[in-house]
C-alpha positions, -999 to +999 in steps of 0.1 A: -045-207+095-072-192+075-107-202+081-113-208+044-078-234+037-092-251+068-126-253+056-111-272+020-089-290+037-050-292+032-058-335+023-077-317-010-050-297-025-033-311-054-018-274-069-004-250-051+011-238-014-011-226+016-014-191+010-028-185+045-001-193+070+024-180+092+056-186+069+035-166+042+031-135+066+067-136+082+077-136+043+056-101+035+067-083+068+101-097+064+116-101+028+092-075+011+106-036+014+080-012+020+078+003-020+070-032-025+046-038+007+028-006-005+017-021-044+012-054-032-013-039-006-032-022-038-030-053-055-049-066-031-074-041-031-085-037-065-079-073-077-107-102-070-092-124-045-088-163-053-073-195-041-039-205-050-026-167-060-037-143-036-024-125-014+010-121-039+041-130-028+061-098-045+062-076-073+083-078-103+097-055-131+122-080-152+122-113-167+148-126-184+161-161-190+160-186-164+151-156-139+127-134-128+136-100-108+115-084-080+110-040-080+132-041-054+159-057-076+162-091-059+166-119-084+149-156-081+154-183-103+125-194-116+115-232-114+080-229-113+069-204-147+034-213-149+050-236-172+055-211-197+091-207-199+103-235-224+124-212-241+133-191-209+117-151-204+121-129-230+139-145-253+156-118-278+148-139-310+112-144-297+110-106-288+124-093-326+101-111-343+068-097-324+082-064-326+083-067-363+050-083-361+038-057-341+047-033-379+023-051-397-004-071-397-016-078-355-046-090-360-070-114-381-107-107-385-128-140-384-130-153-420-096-139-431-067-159-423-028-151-426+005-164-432+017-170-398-014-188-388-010-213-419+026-215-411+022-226-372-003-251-382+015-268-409+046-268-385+026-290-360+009-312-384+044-320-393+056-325-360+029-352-351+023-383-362+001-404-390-033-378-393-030-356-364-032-325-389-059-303-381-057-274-355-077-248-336-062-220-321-074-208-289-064-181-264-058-201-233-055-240-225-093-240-210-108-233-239-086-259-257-098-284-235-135-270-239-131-277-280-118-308-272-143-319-250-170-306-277-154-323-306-154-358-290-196-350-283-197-347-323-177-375-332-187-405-307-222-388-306-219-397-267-215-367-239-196-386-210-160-381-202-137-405-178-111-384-162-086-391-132-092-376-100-064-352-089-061-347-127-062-302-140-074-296-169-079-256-166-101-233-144-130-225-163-164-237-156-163-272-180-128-274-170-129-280-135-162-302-143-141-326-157-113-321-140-104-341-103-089-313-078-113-303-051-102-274-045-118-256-082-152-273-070-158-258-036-192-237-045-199-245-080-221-267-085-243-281-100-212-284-128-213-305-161-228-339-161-218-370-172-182-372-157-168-403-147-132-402-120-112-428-114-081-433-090-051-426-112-020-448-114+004-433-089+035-451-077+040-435-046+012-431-023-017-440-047-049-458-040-034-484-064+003-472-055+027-495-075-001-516-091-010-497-127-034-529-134-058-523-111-066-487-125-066-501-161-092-526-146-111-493-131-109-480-168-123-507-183-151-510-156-160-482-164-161-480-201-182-511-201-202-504-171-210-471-183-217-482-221-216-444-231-183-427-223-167-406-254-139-393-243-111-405-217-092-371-214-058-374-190-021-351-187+000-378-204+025-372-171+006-353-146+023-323-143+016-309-109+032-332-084+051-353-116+031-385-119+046-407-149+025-437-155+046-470-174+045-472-210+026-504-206+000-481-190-006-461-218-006-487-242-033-500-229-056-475-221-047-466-260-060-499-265-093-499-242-104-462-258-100-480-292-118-511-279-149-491-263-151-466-293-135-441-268-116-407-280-086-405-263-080-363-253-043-356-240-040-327-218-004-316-227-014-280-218+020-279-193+044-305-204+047-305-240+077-285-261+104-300-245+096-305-207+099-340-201+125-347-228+102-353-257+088-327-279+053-342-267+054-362-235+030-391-253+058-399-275+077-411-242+050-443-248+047-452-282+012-438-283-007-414-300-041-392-289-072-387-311-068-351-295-040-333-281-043-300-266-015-276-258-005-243-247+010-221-218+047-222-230+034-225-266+035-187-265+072-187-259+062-169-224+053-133-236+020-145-257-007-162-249-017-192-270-029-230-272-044-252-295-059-283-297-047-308-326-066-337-339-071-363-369-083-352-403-111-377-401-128-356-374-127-326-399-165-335-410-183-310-388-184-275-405-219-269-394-204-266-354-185-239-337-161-261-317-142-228-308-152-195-327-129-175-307-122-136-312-080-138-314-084-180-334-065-173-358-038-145-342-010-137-363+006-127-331+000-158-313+008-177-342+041-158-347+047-166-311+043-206-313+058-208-350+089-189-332+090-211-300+092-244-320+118-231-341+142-221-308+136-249-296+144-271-319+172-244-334+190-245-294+182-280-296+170-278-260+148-313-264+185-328-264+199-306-238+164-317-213+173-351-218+209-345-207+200-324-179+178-351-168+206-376-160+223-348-142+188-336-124+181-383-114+216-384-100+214-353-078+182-358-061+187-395-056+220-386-038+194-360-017+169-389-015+197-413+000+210-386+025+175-371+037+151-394+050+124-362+048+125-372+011+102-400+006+100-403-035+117-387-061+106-389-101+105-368-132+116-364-169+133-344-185+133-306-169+100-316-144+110-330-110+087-338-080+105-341-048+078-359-027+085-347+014+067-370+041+073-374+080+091-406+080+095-434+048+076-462+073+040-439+074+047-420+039+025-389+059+024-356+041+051-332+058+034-301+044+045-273+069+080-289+064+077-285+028+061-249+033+092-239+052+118-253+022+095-232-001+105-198+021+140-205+026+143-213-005+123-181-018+149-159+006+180-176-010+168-166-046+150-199-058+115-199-067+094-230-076+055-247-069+050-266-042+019-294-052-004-317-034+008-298-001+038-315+004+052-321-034+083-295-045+082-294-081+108-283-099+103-267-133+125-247-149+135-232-183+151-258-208+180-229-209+187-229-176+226-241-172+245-263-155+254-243-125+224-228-122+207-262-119+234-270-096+230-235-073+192-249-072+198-283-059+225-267-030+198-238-018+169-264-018+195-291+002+204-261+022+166-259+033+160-291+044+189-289+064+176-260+085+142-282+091 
């Protein structure tokens, strides 16, 4: 293995496969034809190589739907996205509308606005509940959480944030200063002070695994220990290896940030628009955020786009540039979002995520039951974490195992994310269909039958 994944640690990684390994170089001098071999070898050479993406595993020329399609013309569902693929690729509503756009007005100098900017976010204020009505556009999730982050500084007039550990909240530099996966932190420090991490409440080989009130007693430590926390930013349902806390959980940590004069900051970035069944995954406990952020998929998968959302009464700070960014107020990336909500709510594919969900429960749990490899199952929705350990007794990681589904599942035209080494997630577009959820569930079950 690669000096460098040993040097992190495979116990440290929370996102993402081991790009390093044997399975990964069998897959480029196996699977990849030499056109292919050739670009990805260029790729290589003139991009900046990073954790978690590089080297590439092939190239492609075609998205479309639930799929993606390699140069060479092989054709993988996609289950993984980047979480940007709500309304599936290229959807041919999605792709009219910006080609009209693309007629007319395709960009908005700072202290103009425009009608598709207005018109995206009037269409979230009226999606979100009591005074969640005022929006800032940004170009990418991290700098949605950077606002965020700011904006609770102005209002509590206190700089320290609580977050989880294992938590992402984007790769930029305040980003992964807040954020609790290891692997964004090797070399960068000294990073943002005043962050305070605590074990998150996971049911299945968690510090406090099964036992949510022992975190919310870690919160509450903290907030009172601390005195001077002013924001508690968390993913409502951590996204990466599918951690869903209880609705009692929430409820109260609702109640602790209102208690301590805490601003609660939901990272939705991944999971809202549909993913887990709800529009936004905090509606799943009877909550709401002070601040919501939001993105990836909000672009409907061709543009990129976020925003972060919060309460009119935090509109009192005109003096402050909580974003000032070039494209804030795109009428592209507006056009994009506006359009997104509207197929999804048009395809009704909240509905059809909920229904696929009772189909996605049964199916695993029958794979659970049958394959002892297959230590938890849980998701929401169209996000499912499949959870592969040695043996049920010890709950131990099997991460080459699950490195080895990934490939023959890659080979067999199925692509998704494998997280915290030994976590398959499964993620794919709300349009995917029935068969093709069921063609999934057979290659993956076809895998862990060759282990």
């Amino acid at each position: 293995m690669h000096d460098r994944s040993q040097k992190i640690g495979l116990n440290k990684r929370t996102e993402g496969d081991i790009n390093f390994s044997p399975a990964r170089d069998k897959w480029l001098n196996e699977e990849v034809p030499p056109a292919s071999r050739e670009l990805l070898e260029k790729d290589a050479r003139f991009f900046l190589h990073q954790s978690l993406s590089t080297p590439c595993l092939d190239v492609l020329k075609d998205c479309e739907g639930p799929s993606i399609e390699s140069l060479s013309g092989k054709k993988y569902l996609d289950f993984h996205g980047n979480n940007v693929h709500q309304i599936g690729f290229s959807h041919p509503k999605l792709v009219e509308r910006l080609t009209g756009q693309l007629q007319s007005l395709t960009f908005s100098t700072r202290r103009y606005t425009n009608e598709n900017a207005i018109q995206f976010a009037e269409k979230l204020a009226s999606l979100l509940p009591s005074d969640l009505n005022r929006t800032l556009m940004t170009p990418n999730g991290s700098s949605a959480i950077g606002i965020a982050l700011k904006l609770a500084r102005a209002v509590t007039g206190k700089f320290k944030v609580v977050s989880f550990w294992d938590s992402f909240h984007g790769a930029s530099l305040d980003a992964i200063s807040v954020g609790g996966e290891a692997v964004f932190r090797e070399y960068m420090g000294p990073l943002m002070p005043g962050v305070e991490r605590i074990p998150p409440p996971v049911s299945y080989r968690g510090i406090f695994e099964g036992d949510e009130g022992k975190c919310l007693e870690h919160l509450e430590y903290v907030f009172a220990k601390e005195g001077d926390i002013g924001a508690f930013l968390a993913e409502t349902i951590r996204n990466t290896d599918v951690q869903i806390p209880s609705k009692n959980f929430w409820q109260e940590a609702r109640a602790l940030c209102d208690k301590y004069g805490v601003l609660l900051i939901l990272d939705e970035i991944p999971i809202a628009l549909g993913r887990t069944g709800k529009m936004f995954a905090f509606e799943h406990f009877d909550i709401e955020p002070d601040i919501l952020c939001l993105g990836k998929g909000l672009g409907g998968g061709i543009f990129p786009q976020a925003a972060m959302v919060t309460r009119d009464a935090y509109n009192r700070f005109g003096d402050i540039s909580l974003g000032h960014y070039t494209h804030e107020k795109s009428p592209m990336g507006a056009l994009a979002a506006l359009t997104t909500i509207e197929i999804i709510e048009e395809e009704k594919l909240v509905e059809k995520s909920i229904e696929d969900a009772q189909f996605m429960k049964a199916e695993l749990g029958r794979l659970q039951d049958r394959y002892d490899i297959i230590g938890d199952v849980r998701g929401a929705g169209l996000l499912w974490g499949l959870e592969l350990v040695k043996d049920r007794r010890s709950k131990e990681k099997a991460i080459l195992e699950a490195e080895k589904v990934m490939y023959h599942c890659l080979r067999e035209g199925l692509s998704f994310k494998v997280s915290a080494g030994n976590v398959l997630q499964l993620a794919p577009a709300l349009t995917v269909t029935r068969n093709e959820l069921h063609r999934a569930l057979t290659i993956i079950e076809n895998a862990i039958n060759q282990l």
